[in-house]
C-alpha positions as CSV (number, residue, x, y, z in Angstrom):
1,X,-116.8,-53.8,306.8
2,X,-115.0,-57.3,307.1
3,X,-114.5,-57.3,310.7
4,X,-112.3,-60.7,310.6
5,X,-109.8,-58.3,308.4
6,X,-110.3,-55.8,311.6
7,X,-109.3,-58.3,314.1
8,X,-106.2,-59.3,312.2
9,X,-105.1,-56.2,312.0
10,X,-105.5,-55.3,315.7
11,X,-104.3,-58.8,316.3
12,X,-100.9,-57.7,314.7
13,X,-100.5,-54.5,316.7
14,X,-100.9,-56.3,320.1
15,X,-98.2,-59.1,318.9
16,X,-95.8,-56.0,318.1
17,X,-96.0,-55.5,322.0
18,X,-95.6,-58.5,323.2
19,X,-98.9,-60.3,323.8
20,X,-100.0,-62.9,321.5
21,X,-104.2,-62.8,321.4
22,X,-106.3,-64.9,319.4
23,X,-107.7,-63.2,316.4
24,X,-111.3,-65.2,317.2
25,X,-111.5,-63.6,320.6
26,X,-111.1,-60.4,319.0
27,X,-113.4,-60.8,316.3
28,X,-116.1,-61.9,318.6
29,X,-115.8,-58.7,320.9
30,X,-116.0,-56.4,317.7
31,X,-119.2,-58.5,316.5
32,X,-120.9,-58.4,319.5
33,X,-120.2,-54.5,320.0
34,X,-121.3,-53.8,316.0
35,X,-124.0,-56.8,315.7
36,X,-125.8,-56.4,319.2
37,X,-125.3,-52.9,319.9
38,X,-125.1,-51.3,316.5
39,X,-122.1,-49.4,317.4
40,X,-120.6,-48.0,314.8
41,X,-117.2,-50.2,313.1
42,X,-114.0,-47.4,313.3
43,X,-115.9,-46.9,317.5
44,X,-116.3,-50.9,318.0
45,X,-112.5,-50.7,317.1
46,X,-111.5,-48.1,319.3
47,X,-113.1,-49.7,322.3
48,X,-111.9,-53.5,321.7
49,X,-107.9,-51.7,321.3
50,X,-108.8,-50.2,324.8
51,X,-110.3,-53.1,326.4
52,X,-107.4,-55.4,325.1
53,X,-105.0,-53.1,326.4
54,X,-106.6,-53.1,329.9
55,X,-107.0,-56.9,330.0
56,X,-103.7,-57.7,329.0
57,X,-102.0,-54.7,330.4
58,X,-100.1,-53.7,327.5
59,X,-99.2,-49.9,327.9
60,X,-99.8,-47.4,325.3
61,X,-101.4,-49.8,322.7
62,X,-104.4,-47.2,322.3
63,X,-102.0,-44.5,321.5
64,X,-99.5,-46.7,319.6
65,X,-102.2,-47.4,316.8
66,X,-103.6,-43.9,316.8
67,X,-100.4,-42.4,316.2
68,X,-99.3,-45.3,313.3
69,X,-100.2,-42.5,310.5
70,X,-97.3,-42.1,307.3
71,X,-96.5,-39.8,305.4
72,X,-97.8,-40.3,301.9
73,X,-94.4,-39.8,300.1
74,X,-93.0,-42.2,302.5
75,X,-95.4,-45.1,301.2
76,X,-94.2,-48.2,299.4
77,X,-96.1,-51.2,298.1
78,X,-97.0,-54.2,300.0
79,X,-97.3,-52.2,303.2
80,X,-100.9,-51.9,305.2
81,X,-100.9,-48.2,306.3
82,X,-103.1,-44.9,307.7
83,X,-102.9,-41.7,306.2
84,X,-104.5,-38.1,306.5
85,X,-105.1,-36.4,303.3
86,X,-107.1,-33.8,301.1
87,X,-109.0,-35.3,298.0
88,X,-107.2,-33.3,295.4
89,X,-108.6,-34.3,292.9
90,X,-111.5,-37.2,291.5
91,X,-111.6,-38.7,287.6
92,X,-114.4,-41.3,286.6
93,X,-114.0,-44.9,287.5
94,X,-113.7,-47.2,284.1
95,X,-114.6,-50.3,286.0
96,X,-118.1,-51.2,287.7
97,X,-116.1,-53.0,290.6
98,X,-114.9,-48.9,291.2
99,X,-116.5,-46.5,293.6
100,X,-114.1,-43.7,293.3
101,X,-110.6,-43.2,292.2
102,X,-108.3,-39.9,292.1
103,X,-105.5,-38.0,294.3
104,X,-105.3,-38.2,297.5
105,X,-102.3,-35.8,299.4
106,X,-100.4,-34.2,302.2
107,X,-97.9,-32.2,303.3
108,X,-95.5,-34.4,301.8
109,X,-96.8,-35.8,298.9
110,X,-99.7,-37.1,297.0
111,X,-101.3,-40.6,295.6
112,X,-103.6,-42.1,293.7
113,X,-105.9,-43.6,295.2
114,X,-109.1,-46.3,293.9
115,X,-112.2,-47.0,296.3
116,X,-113.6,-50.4,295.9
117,X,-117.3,-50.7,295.7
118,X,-117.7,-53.7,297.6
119,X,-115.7,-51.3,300.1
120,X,-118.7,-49.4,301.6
121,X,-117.0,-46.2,302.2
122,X,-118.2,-42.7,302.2
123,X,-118.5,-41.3,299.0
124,X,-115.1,-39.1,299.0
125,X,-115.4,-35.4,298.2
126,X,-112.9,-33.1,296.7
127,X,-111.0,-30.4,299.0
128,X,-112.3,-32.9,302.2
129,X,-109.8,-34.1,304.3
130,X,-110.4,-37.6,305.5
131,X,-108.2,-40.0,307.6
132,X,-107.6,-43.7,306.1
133,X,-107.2,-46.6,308.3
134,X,-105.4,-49.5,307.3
135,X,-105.3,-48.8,303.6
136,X,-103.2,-51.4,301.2
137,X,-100.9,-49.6,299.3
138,X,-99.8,-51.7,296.1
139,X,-98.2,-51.1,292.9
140,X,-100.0,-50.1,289.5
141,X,-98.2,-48.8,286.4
142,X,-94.8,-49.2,288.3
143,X,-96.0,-46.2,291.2
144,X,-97.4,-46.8,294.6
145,X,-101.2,-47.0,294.7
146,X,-103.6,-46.9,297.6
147,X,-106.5,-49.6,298.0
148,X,-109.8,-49.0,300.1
149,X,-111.0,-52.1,300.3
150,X,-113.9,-53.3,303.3
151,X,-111.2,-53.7,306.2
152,X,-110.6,-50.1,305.4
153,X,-111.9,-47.1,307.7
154,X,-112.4,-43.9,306.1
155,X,-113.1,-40.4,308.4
156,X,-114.0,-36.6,307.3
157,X,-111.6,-34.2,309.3
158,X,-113.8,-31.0,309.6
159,X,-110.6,-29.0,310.0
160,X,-109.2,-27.6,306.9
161,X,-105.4,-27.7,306.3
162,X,-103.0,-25.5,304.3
163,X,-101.3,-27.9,301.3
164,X,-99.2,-26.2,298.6
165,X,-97.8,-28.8,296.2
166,X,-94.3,-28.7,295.2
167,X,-94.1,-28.2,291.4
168,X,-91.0,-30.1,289.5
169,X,-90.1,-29.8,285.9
170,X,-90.8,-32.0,283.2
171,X,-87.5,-33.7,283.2
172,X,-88.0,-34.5,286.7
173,X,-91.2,-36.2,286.6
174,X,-91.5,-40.2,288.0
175,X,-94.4,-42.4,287.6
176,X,-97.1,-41.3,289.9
177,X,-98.2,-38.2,290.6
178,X,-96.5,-34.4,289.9
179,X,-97.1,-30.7,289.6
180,X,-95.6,-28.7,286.5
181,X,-95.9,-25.4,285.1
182,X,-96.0,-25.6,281.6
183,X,-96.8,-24.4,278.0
184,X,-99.4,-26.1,275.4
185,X,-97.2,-26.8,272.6
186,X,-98.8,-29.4,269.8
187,X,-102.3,-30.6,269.6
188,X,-102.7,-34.1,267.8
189,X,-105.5,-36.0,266.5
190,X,-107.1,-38.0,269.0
191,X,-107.2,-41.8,268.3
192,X,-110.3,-42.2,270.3
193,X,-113.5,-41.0,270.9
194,X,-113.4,-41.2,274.5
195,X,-110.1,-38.4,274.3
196,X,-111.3,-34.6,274.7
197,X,-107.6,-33.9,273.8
198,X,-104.6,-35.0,273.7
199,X,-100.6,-33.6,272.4
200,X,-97.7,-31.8,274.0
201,X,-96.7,-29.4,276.9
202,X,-93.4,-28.9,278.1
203,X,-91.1,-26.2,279.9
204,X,-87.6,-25.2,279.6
205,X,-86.3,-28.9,280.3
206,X,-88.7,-30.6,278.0
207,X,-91.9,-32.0,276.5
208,X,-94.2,-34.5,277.4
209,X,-97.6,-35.9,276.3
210,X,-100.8,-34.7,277.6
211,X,-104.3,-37.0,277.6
212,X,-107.7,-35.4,278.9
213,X,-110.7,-37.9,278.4
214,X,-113.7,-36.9,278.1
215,X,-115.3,-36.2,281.3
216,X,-118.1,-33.6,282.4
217,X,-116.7,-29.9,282.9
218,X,-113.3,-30.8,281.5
219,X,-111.8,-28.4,278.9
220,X,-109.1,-29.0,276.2
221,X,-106.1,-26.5,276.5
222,X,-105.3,-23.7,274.3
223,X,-102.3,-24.0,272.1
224,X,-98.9,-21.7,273.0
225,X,-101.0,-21.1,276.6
226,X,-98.9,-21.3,280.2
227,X,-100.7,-23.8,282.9
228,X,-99.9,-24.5,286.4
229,X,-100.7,-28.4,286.2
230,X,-101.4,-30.0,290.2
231,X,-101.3,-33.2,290.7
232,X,-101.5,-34.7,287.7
233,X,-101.6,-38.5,287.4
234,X,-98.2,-39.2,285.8
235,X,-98.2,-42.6,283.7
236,X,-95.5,-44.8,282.2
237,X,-95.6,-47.0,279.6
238,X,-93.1,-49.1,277.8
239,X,-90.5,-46.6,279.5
240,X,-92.3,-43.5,278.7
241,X,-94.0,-40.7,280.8
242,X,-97.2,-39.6,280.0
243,X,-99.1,-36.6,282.0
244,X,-103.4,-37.7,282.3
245,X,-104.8,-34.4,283.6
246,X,-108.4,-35.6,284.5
247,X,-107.3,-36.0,288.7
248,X,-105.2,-32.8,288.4
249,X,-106.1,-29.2,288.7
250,X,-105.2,-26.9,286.0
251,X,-104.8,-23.1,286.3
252,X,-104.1,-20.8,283.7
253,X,-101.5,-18.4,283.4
254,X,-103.2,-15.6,280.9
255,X,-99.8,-13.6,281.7
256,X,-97.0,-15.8,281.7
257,X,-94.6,-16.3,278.6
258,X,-92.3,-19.8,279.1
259,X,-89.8,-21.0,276.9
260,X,-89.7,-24.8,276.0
261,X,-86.7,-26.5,275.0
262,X,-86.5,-29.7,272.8
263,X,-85.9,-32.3,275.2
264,X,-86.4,-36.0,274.4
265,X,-83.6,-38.5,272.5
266,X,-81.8,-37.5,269.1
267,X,-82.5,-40.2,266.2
268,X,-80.3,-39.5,263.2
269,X,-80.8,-41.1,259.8
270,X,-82.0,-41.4,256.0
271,X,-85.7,-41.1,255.0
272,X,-86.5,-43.7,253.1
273,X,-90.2,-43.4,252.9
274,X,-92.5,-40.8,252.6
275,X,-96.0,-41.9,253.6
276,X,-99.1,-40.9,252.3
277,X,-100.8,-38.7,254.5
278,X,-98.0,-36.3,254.6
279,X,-98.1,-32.5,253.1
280,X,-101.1,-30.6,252.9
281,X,-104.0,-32.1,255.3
282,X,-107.2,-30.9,256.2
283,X,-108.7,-31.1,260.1
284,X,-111.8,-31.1,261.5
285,X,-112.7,-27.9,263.1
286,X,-114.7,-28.9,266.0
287,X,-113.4,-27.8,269.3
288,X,-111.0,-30.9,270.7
289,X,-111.6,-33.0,268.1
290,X,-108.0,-32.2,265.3
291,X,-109.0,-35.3,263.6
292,X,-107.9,-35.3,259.7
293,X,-110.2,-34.8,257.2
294,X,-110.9,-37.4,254.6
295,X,-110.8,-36.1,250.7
296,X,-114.4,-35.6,251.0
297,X,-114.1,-33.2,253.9
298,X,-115.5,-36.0,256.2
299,X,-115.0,-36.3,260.0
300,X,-115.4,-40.3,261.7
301,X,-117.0,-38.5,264.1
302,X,-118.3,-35.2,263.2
303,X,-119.2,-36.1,260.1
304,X,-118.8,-33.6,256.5
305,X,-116.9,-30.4,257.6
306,X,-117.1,-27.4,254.7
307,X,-115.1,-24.9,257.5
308,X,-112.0,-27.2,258.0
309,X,-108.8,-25.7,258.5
310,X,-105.4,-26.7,256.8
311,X,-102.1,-28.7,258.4
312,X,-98.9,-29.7,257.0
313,X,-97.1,-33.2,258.3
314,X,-94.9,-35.3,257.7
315,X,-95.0,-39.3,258.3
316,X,-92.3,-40.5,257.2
317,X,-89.5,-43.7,258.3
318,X,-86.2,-42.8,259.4
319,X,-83.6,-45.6,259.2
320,X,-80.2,-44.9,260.5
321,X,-78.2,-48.3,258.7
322,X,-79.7,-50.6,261.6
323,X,-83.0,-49.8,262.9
324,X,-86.2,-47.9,261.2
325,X,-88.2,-45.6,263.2
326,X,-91.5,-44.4,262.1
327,X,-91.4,-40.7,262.3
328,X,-94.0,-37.7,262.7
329,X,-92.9,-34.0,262.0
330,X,-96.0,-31.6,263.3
331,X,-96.6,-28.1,261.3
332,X,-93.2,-26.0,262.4
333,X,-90.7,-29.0,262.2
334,X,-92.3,-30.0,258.2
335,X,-92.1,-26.1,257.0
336,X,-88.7,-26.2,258.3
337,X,-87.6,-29.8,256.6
338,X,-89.6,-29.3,253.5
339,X,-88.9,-25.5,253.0
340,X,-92.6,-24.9,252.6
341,X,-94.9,-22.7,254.4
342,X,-98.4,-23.7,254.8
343,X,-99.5,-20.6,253.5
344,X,-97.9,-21.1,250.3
345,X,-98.5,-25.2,250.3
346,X,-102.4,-23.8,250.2
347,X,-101.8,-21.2,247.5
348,X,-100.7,-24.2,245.6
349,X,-102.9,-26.8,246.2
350,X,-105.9,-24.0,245.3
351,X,-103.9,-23.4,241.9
352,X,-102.2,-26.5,240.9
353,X,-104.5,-29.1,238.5
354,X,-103.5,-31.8,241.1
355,X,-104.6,-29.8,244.0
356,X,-103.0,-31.3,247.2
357,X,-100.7,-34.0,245.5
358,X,-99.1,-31.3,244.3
359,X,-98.0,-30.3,247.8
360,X,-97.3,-34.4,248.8
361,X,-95.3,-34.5,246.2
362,X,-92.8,-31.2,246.3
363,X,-93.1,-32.4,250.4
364,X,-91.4,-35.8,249.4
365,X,-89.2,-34.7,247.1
366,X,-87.7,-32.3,249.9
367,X,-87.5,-34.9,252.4
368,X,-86.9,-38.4,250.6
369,X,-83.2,-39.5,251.1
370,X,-82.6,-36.6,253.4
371,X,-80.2,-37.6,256.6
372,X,-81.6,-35.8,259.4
373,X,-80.7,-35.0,263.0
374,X,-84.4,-35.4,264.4
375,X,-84.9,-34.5,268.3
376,X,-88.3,-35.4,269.5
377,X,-89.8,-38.3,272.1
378,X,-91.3,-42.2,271.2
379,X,-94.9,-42.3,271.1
380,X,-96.5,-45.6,271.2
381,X,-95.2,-46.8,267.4
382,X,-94.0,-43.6,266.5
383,X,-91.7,-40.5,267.3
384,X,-92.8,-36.6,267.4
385,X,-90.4,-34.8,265.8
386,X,-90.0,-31.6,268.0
387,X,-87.4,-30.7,265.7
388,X,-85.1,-31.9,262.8
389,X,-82.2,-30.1,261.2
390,X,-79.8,-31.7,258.2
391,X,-76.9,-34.3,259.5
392,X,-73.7,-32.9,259.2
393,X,-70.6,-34.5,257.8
394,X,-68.5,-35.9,259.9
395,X,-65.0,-36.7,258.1
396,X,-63.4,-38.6,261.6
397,X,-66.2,-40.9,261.2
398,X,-66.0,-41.7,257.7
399,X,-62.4,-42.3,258.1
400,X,-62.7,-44.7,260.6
401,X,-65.4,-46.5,258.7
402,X,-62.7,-46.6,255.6
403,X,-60.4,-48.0,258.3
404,X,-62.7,-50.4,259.5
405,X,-63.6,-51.7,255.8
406,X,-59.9,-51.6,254.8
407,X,-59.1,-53.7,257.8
408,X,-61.7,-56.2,257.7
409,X,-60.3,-56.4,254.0
């Protein structure tokens, strides 16, 4: 432990009461009492604030700083801070310079949390409760984040406390961390090999996407199941929410039927392109994997799969007179656009001389020039399509586009 960062910080309390103490004096008492006397750091602290209160007579200092604890909902950036929370959950540090990351929470809420290595903390465990002294709480992916660094004092509390999470609803979620109960509604093809899976859930307000990466005793969900998500880390990125379910606990609910509505923005417009890719696709059929098939039936990273199963998609660009939008439309939303099942886009693949360009082809021909009403979220360069349905004519606005032209005229 740093023990100047020690001294500042108890320093700063005295000041608050009206005694001003030189941080060297300080610093030299908690040396001499961890140095000399091998007492231990958080005890060396305890007794200095005690002894400083007694030589300076400043009343109630000792229980002033044991009392300084807040809430973890209540914690904003830029603020030094204690806490008391349960470990709710712990995901794999991608950085050597990280001991530990995860959830930490309370009563009132929860928060990630990352353990520097240089830090010399106790190894945290899940379902422990631990009290955090002076903790830095900063900002990371635009939601508080707590920092145990070496000035930081980290206890087990042997006492076990009851902590039910508050679930929200999709549509509610904020950058940070939340609980949801939701259904497993699209798998996709992962675009890395460090993703067990990733696609959709969502509940009656909405969908959102779901990343697990690969980690030891993590398992993918199973499509149209119901899940009570806890404390899931809840990430944003270029204004979008994404759900990372490594920290969180997730429950099934064998039982439990939900109903998920669209959600997400409406982008209406013409397709104008039809790219290849689209109709009749083949996937790998290794659990978590969903990765598409080359012509050869070859996985990147499974390598040649004879038992793949079939897909239909469509990727396509949508460009509504002003802006283009690169589009995907999963199994459900492409049957529905291109008036093809994907039992009969098999049957003709299997008896048509040009196999699966057969299907592209009656797939295009269905969807090119189409304008379409298509619901569905932004996904780094794309947008899933959740669901599309033709654009209907609207005679008030072509009027006051004839008005427009005539005027401008």
């Amino acid at each position: 432990m740093d023990l100047s960062i020690v001294a500042e910080r108890i320093s700063q309390k005295i000041l608050q009461k009206g005694k001003n103490v030189e941080q060297k004096e300080i610093e030299a008492k908690l040396r001499l009492l961890v140095e000399e006397f091998g007492v231990p750091p958080a005890e060396a602290e305890r007794t200095v604030i005690s002894e400083l209160g007694r030589e300076y007579q400043v009343q109630g200092l000792a229980g002033a700083i044991e009392s300084d604890r807040h809430a973890i909902a209540e914690l904003v950036p830029e603020e030094w801070v204690t806490i008391e929370g349960k470990v709710v959950g712990l995901s794999a540090p991608n950085s050597p310079s990280i001991a530990q990351t995860g959830i930490i929470a309370d009563a009132s809420g929860a928060i990630r949390f990352v353990v520097w290595a240089k830090a010399g903390a106790p190894q945290l465990e899940a379902g422990c409760w631990y009290r955090v002294e002076s903790a830095v709480v900063d900002e990371f992916r635009n939601s508080p984040n707590l920092k145990i660094h070496s000035g930081t004092t980290v206890t087990p509390i042997e006492t076990d406390r009851p902590l039910m999470p508050s679930e929200t609803t999709v549509a509610e979620l904020k950058p940070g961390v939340g609980s949801v109960r939701v259904k497993m509604v699209q798998e996709w093809e992962a675009r890395s090999d460090r993703i067990l899976q990733t696609g959709l859930v969502g509940d009656p307000t909405g969908t959102i996407k779901f990343t697990i990466w690969k980690e030891e005793g993590k398992e993918p969900l199973v499509p149209e199941a119901v899940y009570d998500i806890y404390y899931a880390t809840v990430d944003e990125y270029n204004g979008r929410l994404s759900l990372v379910l490594n920290s969180g606990t997730v429950v099934p609910d064998e039982e439990a039927e939900l109903e998920v509505g669209a959600g997400g923005q409406v982008f209406a417009g013409a397709i104008v392109h039809v790219g290849q890719g689209s109709g009749l696709v083949k996937r790998c059929p290794v659990e978590g994997c969903n990765r598409v098939l080359s012509r050869q039936n070859y996985c990147p990273i499974h390598e040649i799969q004879p038992d793949f199963r079939y897909d239909l998609r469509i990727k396509a660009v949508l460009d509504d007179g002003v802006t283009t939008k690169n589009i995907l439309m999963q199994r459900e939303t492409t049957e529905a656009v291109a008036g093809l099942t994907l039992d009969e886009a098999v049957d003709l693949a299997e008896n048509s001389p040009l196999g699966m360009d057969e299907v592209f082809l009656r797939v295009q021909s269905a969807a090119m020039g189409r304008y379409l009403d298509c619901r569905g979220r932004e996904m780094d360069t794309s947008v899933l399509v959740t669901s599309a349905e033709r654009h209907r004519f609207d005679p008030a606005a072509l009027a006051a586009l004839i008005d427009r032209a005539g005027g401008e005229a």
